[in-house]
C-alpha angles and dihedrals in degrees: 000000000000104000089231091049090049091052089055102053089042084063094048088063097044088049090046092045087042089055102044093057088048095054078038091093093035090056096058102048092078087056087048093050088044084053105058090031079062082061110132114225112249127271123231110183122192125200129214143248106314096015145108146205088272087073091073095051100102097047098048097047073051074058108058091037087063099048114276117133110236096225085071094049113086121174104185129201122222142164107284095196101052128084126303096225084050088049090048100054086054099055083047083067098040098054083048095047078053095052103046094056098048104033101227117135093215137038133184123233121214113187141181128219118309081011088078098065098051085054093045082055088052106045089043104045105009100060096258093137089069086056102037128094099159125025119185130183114191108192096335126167093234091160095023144263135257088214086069093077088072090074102008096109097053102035128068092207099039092054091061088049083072113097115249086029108150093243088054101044085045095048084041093051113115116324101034089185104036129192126359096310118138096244114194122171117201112201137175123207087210085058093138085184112052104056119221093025090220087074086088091064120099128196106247099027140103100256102202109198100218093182134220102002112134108229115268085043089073089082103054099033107117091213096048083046091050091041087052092048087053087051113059095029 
């Protein structure tokens, strides 16, 4: 080859090698767009009466297995006895606060029992709807329980758990499943708790028969934690 011929293609190379690590960087901004578009919402979960944030442990350790970053998974605590409206505005503050520290507009809110109605109450008369993508009740009393007369008359909370409570018959009035929230219901047949088990279905929702799970076990069933994940992704 002529020397003059070899040099040039030598500095062709050197300018081809030379441009691809300069688009190198430019190539990768739209993947790491994609990425943090990929992002799931939040997750806010609620417990019920007598609960705690440590019942959400196992499914949100089902969470972050399958993917979710810990830092966008909050189980709060809150007083179980007191009212449902009190408990709502907390939960109000808590899905905010969530919100807040991790930037996302909207959040999703996984609950558990009477968990499900303070967060109805949110979501109906506290502007949740603005703020809600996803919304799941697993074996909640969304009509009541007649379990609820054994501490009714002691227990703020547990008396609204009564069908035909004010507070129900208020948070059921009209539009069970208001704005343009996901709502997905999650109810056993076996829910030795929440008597009759169709008290978990909402108008408007997508009622999921789970089968036969008794009712603290719904926290901790993989396929009613898959089936939740699904859910809300």
């Amino acid at each position: 080859m002529h020397p003059r011929r070899r040099s040039h293609s030598r500095t062709a190379r050197i300018v081809t090698v030379i441009a691809s690590l300069l688009l190198a960087p430019l190539l990768t901004v739209p993947t790491a767009t994609a990425a943090t578009a990929a992002q799931p919402d939040p997750v806010l979960f609620v417990h019920g009466y007598k609960g705690g944030a440590w019942n959400w442990f196992d499914m949100i350790d089902d969470f972050e297995g399958a993917g979710y970053p810990s830092d966008r998974l909050h189980a709060m605590s809150y007083d179980p006895f007191q009212s449902n409206a009190t408990t709502a505005a907390q939960v109000r503050e808590e899905a905010d606060a969530l919100r807040a520290r991790t930037g996302a507009s909207r959040i999703d809110i996984v609950t558990h029992s009477m968990g499900g109605l303070s967060s109805r109450h949110y979501l109906k008369f506290l502007g949740g709807t603005a703020h809600v993508d996803d919304w799941v009740s697993l074996g909640g009393p969304n009509h009541g329980t007649n379990l609820a007369g054994i501490c009714s008359w002691l227990i703020t909370s547990c008396k609204e758990l009564k069908a035909g409570s004010d507070f129900l018959n208020r948070l059921n009035a009209g539009d069970e499943t208001p704005g343009t929230v996901n709502y997905g219901t999650f109810w056993s047949s076996c829910d030795e708790f929440i008597n009759p088990d169709s008290s978990t279905l909402l108008s408007g929702a997508t009622n999921t028969h789970v089968g036969c799970v008794e009712h603290a076990w719904l926290l901790v069933s993989d396929p009613v934690s898959r089936a939740t994940r699904d859910f809300v992704r």
